[in-house]
C-alpha positions as CSV (number, residue, x, y, z in Angstrom):
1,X,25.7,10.3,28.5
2,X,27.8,11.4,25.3
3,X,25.6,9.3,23.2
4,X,22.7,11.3,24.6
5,X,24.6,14.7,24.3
6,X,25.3,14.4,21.2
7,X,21.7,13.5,20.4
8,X,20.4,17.1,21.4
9,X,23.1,18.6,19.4
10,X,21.5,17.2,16.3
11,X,18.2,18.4,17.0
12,X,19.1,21.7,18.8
13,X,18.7,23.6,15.6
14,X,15.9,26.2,14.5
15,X,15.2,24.3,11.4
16,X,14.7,21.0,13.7
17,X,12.5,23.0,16.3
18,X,10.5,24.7,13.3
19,X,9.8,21.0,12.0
20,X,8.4,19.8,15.0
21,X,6.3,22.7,15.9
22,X,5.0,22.5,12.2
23,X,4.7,18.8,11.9
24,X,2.8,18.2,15.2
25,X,0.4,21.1,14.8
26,X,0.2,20.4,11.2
27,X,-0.9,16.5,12.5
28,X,-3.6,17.5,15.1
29,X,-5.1,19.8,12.6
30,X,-5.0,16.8,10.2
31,X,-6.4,14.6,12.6
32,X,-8.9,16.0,12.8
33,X,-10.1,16.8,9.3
34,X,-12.6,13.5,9.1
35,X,-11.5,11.9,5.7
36,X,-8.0,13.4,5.1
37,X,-5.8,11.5,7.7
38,X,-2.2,11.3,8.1
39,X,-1.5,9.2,5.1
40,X,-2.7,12.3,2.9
41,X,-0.6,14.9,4.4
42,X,2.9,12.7,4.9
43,X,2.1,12.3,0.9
44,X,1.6,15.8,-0.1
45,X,4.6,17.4,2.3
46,X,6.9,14.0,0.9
47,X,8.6,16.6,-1.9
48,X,8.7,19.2,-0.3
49,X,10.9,17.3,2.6
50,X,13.2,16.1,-0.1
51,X,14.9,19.4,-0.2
52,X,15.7,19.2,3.7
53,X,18.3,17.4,5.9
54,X,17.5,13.9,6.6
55,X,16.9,14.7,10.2
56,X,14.5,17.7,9.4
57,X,12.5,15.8,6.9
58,X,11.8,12.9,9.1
59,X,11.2,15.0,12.4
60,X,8.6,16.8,10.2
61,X,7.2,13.2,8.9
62,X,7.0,12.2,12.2
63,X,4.7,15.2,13.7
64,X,2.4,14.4,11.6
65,X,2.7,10.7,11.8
66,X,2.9,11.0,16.1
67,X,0.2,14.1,16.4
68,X,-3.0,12.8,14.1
69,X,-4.3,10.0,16.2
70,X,-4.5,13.0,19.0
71,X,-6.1,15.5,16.5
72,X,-8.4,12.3,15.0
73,X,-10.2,11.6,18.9
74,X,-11.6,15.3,18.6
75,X,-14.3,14.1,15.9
76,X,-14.3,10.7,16.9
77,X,-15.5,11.7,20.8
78,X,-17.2,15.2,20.0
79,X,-19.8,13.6,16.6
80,X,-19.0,10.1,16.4
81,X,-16.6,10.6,13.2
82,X,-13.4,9.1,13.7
83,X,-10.7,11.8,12.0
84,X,-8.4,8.9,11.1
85,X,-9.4,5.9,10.7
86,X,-7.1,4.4,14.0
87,X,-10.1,6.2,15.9
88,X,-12.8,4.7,15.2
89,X,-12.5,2.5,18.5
90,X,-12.6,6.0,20.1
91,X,-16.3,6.5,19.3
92,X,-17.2,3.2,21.2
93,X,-17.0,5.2,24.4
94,X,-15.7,8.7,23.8
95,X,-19.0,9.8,22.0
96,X,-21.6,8.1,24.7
97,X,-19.2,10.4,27.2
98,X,-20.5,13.6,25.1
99,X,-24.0,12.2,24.7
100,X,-23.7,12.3,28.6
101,X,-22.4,15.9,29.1
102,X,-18.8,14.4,29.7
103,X,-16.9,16.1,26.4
104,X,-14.3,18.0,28.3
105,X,-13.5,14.7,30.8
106,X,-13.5,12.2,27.2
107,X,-11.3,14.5,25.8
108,X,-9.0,15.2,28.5
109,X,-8.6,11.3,28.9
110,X,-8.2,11.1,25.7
111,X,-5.7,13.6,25.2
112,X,-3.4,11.8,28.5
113,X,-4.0,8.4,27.6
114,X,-2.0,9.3,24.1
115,X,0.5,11.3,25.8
116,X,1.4,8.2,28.0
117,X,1.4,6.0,25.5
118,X,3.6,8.1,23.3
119,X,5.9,8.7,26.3
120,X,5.9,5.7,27.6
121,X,6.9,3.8,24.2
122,X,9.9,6.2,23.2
123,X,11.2,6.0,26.3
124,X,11.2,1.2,26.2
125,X,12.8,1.9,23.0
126,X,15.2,4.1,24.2
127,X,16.4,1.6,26.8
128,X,16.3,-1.2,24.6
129,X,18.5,0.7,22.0
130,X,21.7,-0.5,23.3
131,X,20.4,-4.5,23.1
132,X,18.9,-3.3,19.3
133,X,22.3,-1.9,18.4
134,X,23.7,-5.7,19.3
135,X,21.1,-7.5,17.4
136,X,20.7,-5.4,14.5
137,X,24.5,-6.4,12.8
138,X,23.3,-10.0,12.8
139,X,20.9,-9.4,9.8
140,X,22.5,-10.6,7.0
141,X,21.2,-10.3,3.4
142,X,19.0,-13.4,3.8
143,X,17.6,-12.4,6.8
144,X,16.5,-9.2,5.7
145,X,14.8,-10.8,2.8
146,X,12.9,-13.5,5.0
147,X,12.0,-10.5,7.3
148,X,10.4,-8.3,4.4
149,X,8.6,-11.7,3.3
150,X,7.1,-11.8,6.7
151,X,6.3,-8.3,6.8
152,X,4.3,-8.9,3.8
153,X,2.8,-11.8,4.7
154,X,1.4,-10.1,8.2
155,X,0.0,-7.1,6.1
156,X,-2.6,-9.5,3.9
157,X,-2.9,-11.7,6.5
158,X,-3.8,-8.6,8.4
159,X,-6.8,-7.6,6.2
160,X,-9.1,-10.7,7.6
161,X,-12.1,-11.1,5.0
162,X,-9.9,-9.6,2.4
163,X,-6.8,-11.6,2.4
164,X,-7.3,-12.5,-1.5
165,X,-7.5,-8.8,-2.3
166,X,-4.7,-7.6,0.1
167,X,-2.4,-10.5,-1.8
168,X,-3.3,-9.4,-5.2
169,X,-2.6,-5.5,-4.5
170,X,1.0,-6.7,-2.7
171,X,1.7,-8.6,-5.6
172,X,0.4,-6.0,-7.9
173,X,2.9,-3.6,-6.1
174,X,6.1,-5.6,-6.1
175,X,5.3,-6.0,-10.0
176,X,5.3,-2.0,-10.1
177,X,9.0,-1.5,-8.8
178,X,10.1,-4.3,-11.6
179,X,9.5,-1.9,-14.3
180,X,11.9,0.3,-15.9
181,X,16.0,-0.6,-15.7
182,X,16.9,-3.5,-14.0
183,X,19.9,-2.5,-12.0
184,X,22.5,-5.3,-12.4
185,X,22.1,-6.3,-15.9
186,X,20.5,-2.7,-17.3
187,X,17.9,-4.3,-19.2
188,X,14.7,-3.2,-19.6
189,X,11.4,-4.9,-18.1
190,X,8.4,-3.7,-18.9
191,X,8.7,-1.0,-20.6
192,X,7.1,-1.9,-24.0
193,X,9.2,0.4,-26.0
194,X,8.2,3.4,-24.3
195,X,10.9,5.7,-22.9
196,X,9.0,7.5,-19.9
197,X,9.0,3.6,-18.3
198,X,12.8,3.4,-18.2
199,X,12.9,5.0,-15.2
200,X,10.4,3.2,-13.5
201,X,7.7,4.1,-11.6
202,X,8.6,6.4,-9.1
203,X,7.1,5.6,-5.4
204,X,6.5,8.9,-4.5
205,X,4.0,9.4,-7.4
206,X,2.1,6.4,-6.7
207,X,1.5,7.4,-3.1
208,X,0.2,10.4,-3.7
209,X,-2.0,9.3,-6.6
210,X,-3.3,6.5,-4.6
211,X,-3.5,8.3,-0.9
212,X,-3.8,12.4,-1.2
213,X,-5.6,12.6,-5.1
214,X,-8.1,9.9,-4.4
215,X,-9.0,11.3,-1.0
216,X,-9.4,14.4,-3.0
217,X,-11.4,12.9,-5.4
218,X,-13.8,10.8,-2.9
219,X,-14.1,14.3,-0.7
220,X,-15.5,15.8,-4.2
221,X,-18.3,13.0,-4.5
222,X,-18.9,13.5,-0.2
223,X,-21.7,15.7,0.9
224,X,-20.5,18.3,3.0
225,X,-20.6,17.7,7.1
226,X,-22.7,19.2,9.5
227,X,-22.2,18.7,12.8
228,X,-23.8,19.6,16.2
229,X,-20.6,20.9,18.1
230,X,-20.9,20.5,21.8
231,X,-19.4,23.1,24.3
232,X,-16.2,21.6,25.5
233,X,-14.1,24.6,27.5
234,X,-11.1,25.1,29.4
235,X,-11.6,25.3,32.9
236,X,-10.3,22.1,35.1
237,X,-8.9,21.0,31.8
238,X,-5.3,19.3,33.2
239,X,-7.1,18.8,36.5
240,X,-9.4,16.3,34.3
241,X,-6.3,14.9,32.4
242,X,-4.8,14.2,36.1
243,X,-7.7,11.6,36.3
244,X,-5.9,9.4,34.2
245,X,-4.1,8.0,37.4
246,X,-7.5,6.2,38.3
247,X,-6.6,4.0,34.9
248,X,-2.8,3.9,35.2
249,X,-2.7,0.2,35.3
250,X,-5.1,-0.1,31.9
251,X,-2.6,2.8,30.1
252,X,0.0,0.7,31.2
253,X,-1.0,-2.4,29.6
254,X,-2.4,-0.6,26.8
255,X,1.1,1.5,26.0
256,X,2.7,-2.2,26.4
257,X,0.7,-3.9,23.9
258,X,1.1,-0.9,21.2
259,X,5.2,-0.9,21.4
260,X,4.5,-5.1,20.9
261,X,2.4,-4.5,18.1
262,X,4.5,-1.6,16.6
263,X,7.8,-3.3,16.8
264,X,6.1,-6.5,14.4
265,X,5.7,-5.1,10.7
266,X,1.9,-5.5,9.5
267,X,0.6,-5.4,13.1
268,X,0.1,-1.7,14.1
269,X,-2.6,0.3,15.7
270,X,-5.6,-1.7,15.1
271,X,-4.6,-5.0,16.8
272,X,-2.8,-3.2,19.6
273,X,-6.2,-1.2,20.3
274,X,-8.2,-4.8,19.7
275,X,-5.7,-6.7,22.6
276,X,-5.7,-3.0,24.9
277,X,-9.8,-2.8,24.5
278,X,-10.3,-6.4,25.6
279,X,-8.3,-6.6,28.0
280,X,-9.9,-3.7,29.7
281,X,-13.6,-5.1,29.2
282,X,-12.1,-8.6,30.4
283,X,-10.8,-6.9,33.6
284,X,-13.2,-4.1,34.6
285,X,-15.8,-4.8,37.0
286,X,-18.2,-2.9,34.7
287,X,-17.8,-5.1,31.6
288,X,-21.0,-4.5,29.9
289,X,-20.8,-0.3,30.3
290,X,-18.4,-1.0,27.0
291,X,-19.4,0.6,24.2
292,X,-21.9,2.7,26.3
293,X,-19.2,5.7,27.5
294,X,-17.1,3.9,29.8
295,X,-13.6,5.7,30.0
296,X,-11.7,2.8,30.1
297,X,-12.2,1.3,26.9
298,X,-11.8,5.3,26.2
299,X,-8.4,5.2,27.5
300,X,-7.3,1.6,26.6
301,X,-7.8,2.7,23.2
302,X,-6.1,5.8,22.7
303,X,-3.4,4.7,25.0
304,X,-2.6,1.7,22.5
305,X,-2.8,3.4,19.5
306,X,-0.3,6.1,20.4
307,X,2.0,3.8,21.4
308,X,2.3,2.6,18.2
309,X,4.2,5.0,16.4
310,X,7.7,5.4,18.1
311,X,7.4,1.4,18.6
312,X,7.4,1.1,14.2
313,X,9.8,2.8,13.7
314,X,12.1,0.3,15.1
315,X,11.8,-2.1,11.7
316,X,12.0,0.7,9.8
317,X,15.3,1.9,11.1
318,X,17.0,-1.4,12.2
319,X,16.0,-3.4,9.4
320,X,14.6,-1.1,6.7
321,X,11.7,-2.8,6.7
322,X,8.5,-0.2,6.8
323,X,5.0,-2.3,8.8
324,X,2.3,0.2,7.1
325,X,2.7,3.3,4.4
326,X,3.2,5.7,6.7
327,X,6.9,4.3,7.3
328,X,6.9,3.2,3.8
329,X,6.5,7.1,2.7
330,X,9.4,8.0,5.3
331,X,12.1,5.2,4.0
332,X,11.6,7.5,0.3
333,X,13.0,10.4,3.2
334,X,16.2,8.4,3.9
335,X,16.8,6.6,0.1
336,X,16.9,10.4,-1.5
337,X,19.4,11.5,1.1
338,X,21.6,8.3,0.2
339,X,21.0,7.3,4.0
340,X,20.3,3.3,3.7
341,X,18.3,2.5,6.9
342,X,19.5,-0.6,8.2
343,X,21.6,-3.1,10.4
344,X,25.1,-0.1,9.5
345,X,22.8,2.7,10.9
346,X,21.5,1.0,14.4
347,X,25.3,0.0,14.7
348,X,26.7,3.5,13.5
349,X,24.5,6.4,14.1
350,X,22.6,5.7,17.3
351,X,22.4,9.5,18.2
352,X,21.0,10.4,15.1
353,X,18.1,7.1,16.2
354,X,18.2,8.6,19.6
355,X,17.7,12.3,18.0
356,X,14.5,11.3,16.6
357,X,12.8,10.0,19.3
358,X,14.0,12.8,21.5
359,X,11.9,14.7,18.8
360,X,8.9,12.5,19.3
361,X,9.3,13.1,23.4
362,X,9.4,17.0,22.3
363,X,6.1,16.9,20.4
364,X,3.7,14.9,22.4
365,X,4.5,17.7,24.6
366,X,4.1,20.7,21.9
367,X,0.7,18.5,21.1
368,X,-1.4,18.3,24.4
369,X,-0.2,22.4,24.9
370,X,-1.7,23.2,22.0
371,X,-5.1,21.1,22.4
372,X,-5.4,22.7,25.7
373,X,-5.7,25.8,23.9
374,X,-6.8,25.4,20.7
375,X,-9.3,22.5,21.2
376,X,-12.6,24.6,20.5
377,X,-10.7,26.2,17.5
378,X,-10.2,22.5,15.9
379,X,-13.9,21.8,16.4
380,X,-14.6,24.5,13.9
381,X,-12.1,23.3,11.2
382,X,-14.3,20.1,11.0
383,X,-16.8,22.0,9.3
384,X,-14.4,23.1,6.6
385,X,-16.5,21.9,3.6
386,X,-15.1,19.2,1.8
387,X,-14.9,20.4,-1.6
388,X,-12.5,22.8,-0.5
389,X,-10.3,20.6,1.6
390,X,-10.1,18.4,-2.3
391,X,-9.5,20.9,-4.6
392,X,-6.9,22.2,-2.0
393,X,-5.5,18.5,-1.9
394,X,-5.8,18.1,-5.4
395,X,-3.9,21.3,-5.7
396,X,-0.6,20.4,-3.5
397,X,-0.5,17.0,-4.7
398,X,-0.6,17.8,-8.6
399,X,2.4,20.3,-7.8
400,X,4.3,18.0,-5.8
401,X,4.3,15.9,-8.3
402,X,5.3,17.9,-10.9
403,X,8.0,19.4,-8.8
404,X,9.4,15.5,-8.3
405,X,11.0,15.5,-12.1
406,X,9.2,18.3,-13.8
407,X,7.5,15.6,-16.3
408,X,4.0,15.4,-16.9
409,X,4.3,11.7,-17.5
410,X,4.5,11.5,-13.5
411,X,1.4,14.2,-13.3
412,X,-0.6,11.5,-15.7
413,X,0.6,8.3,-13.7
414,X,-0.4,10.0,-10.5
415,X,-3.7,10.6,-12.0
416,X,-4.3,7.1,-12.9
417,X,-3.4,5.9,-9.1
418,X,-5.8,8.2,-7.9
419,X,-8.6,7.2,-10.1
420,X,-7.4,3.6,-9.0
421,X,-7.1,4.5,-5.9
422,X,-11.1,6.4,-5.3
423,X,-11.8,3.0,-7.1
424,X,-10.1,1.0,-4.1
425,X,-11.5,3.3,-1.2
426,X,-15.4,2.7,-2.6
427,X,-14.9,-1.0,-2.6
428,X,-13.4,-0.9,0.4
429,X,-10.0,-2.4,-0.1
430,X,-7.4,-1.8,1.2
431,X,-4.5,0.5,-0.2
432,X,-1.2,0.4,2.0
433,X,-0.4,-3.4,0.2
434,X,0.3,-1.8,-3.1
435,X,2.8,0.4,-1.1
436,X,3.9,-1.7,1.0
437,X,4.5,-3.9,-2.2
438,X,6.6,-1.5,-3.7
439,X,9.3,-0.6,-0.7
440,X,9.5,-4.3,0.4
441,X,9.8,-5.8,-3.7
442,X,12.6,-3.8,-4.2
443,X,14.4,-4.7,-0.8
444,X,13.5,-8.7,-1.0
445,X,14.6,-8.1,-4.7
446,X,18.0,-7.2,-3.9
447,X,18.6,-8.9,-0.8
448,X,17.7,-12.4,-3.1
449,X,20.7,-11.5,-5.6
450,X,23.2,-11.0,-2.7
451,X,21.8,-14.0,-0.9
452,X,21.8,-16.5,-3.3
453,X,25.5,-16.3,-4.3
454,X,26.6,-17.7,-1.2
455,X,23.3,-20.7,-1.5
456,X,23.9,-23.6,-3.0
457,X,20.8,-25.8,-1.6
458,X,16.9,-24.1,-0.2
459,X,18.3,-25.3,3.2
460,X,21.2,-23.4,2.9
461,X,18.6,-20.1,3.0
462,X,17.9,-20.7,6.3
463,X,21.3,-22.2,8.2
464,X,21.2,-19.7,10.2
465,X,19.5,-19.1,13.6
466,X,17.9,-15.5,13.1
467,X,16.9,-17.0,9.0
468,X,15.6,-20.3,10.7
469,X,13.1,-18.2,13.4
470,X,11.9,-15.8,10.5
471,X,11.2,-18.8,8.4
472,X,8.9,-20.5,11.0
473,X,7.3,-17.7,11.7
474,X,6.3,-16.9,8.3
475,X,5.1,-21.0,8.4
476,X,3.5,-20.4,11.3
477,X,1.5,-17.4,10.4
478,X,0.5,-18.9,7.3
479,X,-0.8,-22.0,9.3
480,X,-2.2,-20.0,11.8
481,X,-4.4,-18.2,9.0
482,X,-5.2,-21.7,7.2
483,X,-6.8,-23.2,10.7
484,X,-8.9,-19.8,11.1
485,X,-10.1,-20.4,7.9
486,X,-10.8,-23.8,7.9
487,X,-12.4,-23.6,11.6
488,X,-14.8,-20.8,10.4
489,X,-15.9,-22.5,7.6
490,X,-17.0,-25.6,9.7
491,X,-18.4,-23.7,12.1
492,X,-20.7,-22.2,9.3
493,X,-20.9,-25.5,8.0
494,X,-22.4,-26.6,11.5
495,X,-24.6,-23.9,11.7
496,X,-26.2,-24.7,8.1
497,X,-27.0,-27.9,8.8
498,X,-28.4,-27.6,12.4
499,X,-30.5,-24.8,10.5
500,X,-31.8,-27.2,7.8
501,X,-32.4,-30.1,10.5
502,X,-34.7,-27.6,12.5
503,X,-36.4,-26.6,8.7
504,X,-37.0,-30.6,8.2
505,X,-38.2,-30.8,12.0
């Protein structure tokens, strides 16, 4: 109970209040902006946190990061246009609900399936704190290294069909942190002479050149949207969102598969919603009304995917170990502030860990209020055009940047990510390895150089229990990957020969 007192002491500040109200409003009317997404907005308020208390700066990260999968079902039910890109499972049912007549009952599904699966997940986290508390001081330097290794690994093996690229943009990442001074010896790598370099490359401008002015740049090639909005209205609106009981067994197993998937770094939303959505079709009695406006792939989705975010922050403040680069951008949050997520500040601080997901609790709640009033406002923010929503992106980003060191070197580095990054998004690769790449480098990086002074042999790396498990999984999920591979490429094999036999025939 004084753990928990103390908790709402932290948070029972104006400043903390104004952050959440400002974050999760701030992340529904992200949401659902189709082709901004949360990425861009945690990039371009990144300096502007930097000036705030850890616990303010996060709890505003957080909004955003917790609220734009609610704002991102609006366009993904209401035109088929998933506003980030976690919704795009939405569409499968919510927009044959509309096409039906059935906006107000997909949204207000929607809206409770995401406010369950939030719930639901802070509150198994809060539970489990205590046993994480215990577990987390058993981390060692090694075991932190094998866990960022498998992190890694379970982001490109994560991108199936574009494992090769996902590897090459991780590696390409980890090289980026090298450069500049290297922090025991002092000596320069990379740096070719030039005395910008020294410094490195700072994280914070390669995320917003690669995330908020490449999205600007892509919305400046985009034709603008035009939608047909549907009438969605108020009336029976939490009566609807009551309904969810009918499905409380499918939110359920849907919340529980989100904080499974959240908790593993490189998992996330996208396999949690894949389990959650089968699951429900294997189990309904109406299988094949999936994909044709059935709610309960509706709410199997949205509850997974909401689930998610309370559930990854659990590697990220245990082990310092972000899973995507939305928790990537929030570990820059805790390194300016001199406050070293970790195995010290799960042991040490557990009301300021309990703080934060008392925040989370405090927003889902802000967030459905507000949708229940503001819902048929948001449809009309869709049609912002989206020249306007870049140059305004382009705008915030180039100052943020600026602000960061006052240099124009870092305006001109951002500038290059974002060119690199447009380049990425219209070949379809992904981007969150070259962040990903740079957070998790620097950690395996130093975590090797305390390790290895107390290793004499490559089995001595892995002595220990906790080192020994990470290790196998990381053989195991490489494995795994291998006899996927190899299994689909007989299976084509098979396929091309029975083909030619039936040519011959």
């Amino acid at each position: 109970m004084d753990l928990l007192l103390s908790s709402i002491d932290i948070i029972a500040r104006w400043d903390v209040i104004a952050a959440i109200v400002v974050g999760s409003i701030g992340g529904v009317l992200v949401g659902s902006l189709p082709g901004v997404g949360a990425a861009v907005a945690i990039a371009i308020m990144l300096p502007a946190t930097f000036m705030l208390e850890p616990i303010v700066g996060l709890t505003a990260l957080l909004g955003v990061y917790g609220s734009s999968m609610f704002g991102g079902a609006i366009p993904a039910i209401l035109v088929n246009t998933p506003g980030t890109p976690v919704n795009a499972l939405t569409t499968y049912d919510g927009f044959p609900m509309t096409q039906r007549g059935e906006a107000r009952r997909a949204l207000a599904l929607a809206y409770s399936a995401s406010f369950f699966g939030g719930i639901f997940s802070i509150i198994c986290l809060m539970l489990f704190a205590p046993i994480l508390a215990k577990v987390a001081p058993m981390f060692g330097a090694r075991e932190i290294f094998l866990a960022a290794l498998l992190g890694i690994v379970l982001v490109v093996l994560n991108h199936r069909g574009q494992v090769l690229a996902a590897a090459m943009l991780a590696c390409f990442g980890i090289f980026l942190q090298t450069i500049g001074l290297e922090g025991t010896g002092y000596t320069q790598r990379y740096t070719f002479g030039q005395g910008w370099l020294q410094n490195g490359i700072d994280l914070i401008v390669v995320v917003l050149g690669i995330f908020a002015i490449s999205q600007a740049l892509v919305l400046f090639l985009d034709k603008d949207k035009n939608f047909p909005m549907p009438t969605v209205g108020k009336k029976g609106f939490f009566k609807v969102m009551g309904e969810l009981w009918v499905f409380r067994r499918l939110a359920l197993v849907g919340s529980s598969f989100g904080v499974f998937c959240g908790m593993i770094p490189g998992v996330g939303e996208f396999m949690s919603q894949f389990m959650s959505y089968s699951y429900a079709q294997r189990t309904s009695k109406t299988p094949e009304l999936f994909g044709k406006g059935n709610p309960e792939g509706l709410v199997a989705s949205e509850a997974a995917n909401n689930s998610v975010p309370p559930a990854a922050m659990v590697p990220l403040l245990a082990l310092g170990i972000p899973g995507e680069e939305l928790t990537a951008m929030m570990l820059a949050v805790f390194y300016v502030h001199n406050v070293i997520p970790g195995p010290q500040l799960f042991a040490n601080e557990m009301d300021f860990i309990l703080a934060l997901y008392l925040c989370l609790i405090i927003l889902n709640v802000l967030v459905v209020l507000f949708l229940f009033f503001a819902t048929d406002t948001l449809m009309k923010v869709m049609l912002i055009p989206n020249r306007f929503l870049g140059m305004m992106i382009l705008t915030f980003s180039l100052i943020g940047v600026y602000s960061l060191r006052n240099s124009l070197s870092d305006v001109f580095v951002a500038s290059g990510f974002g060119v690199f990054g447009m380049i990425l998004k219209r070949l379809d690769y992904p981007t969150s390895p070259v962040i990903l790449g740079i957070v998790l480098g620097g950690l395996m990086e130093d975590k090797l150089r305390t390790a290895m002074a107390r290793v004499q042999t490559p089995l001595d790396f892995i002595d220990r229990p906790i080192a020994f498990i990470l290790f196998c999984m990381i053989v195991f999920a490489l494995l795994l990957h291998g006899w996927t591979m190899w299994k689909a490429r007989r299976g084509d094999t098979i396929d091309e020969l029975h083909s030619d036999s039936r040519s011959e025939g």
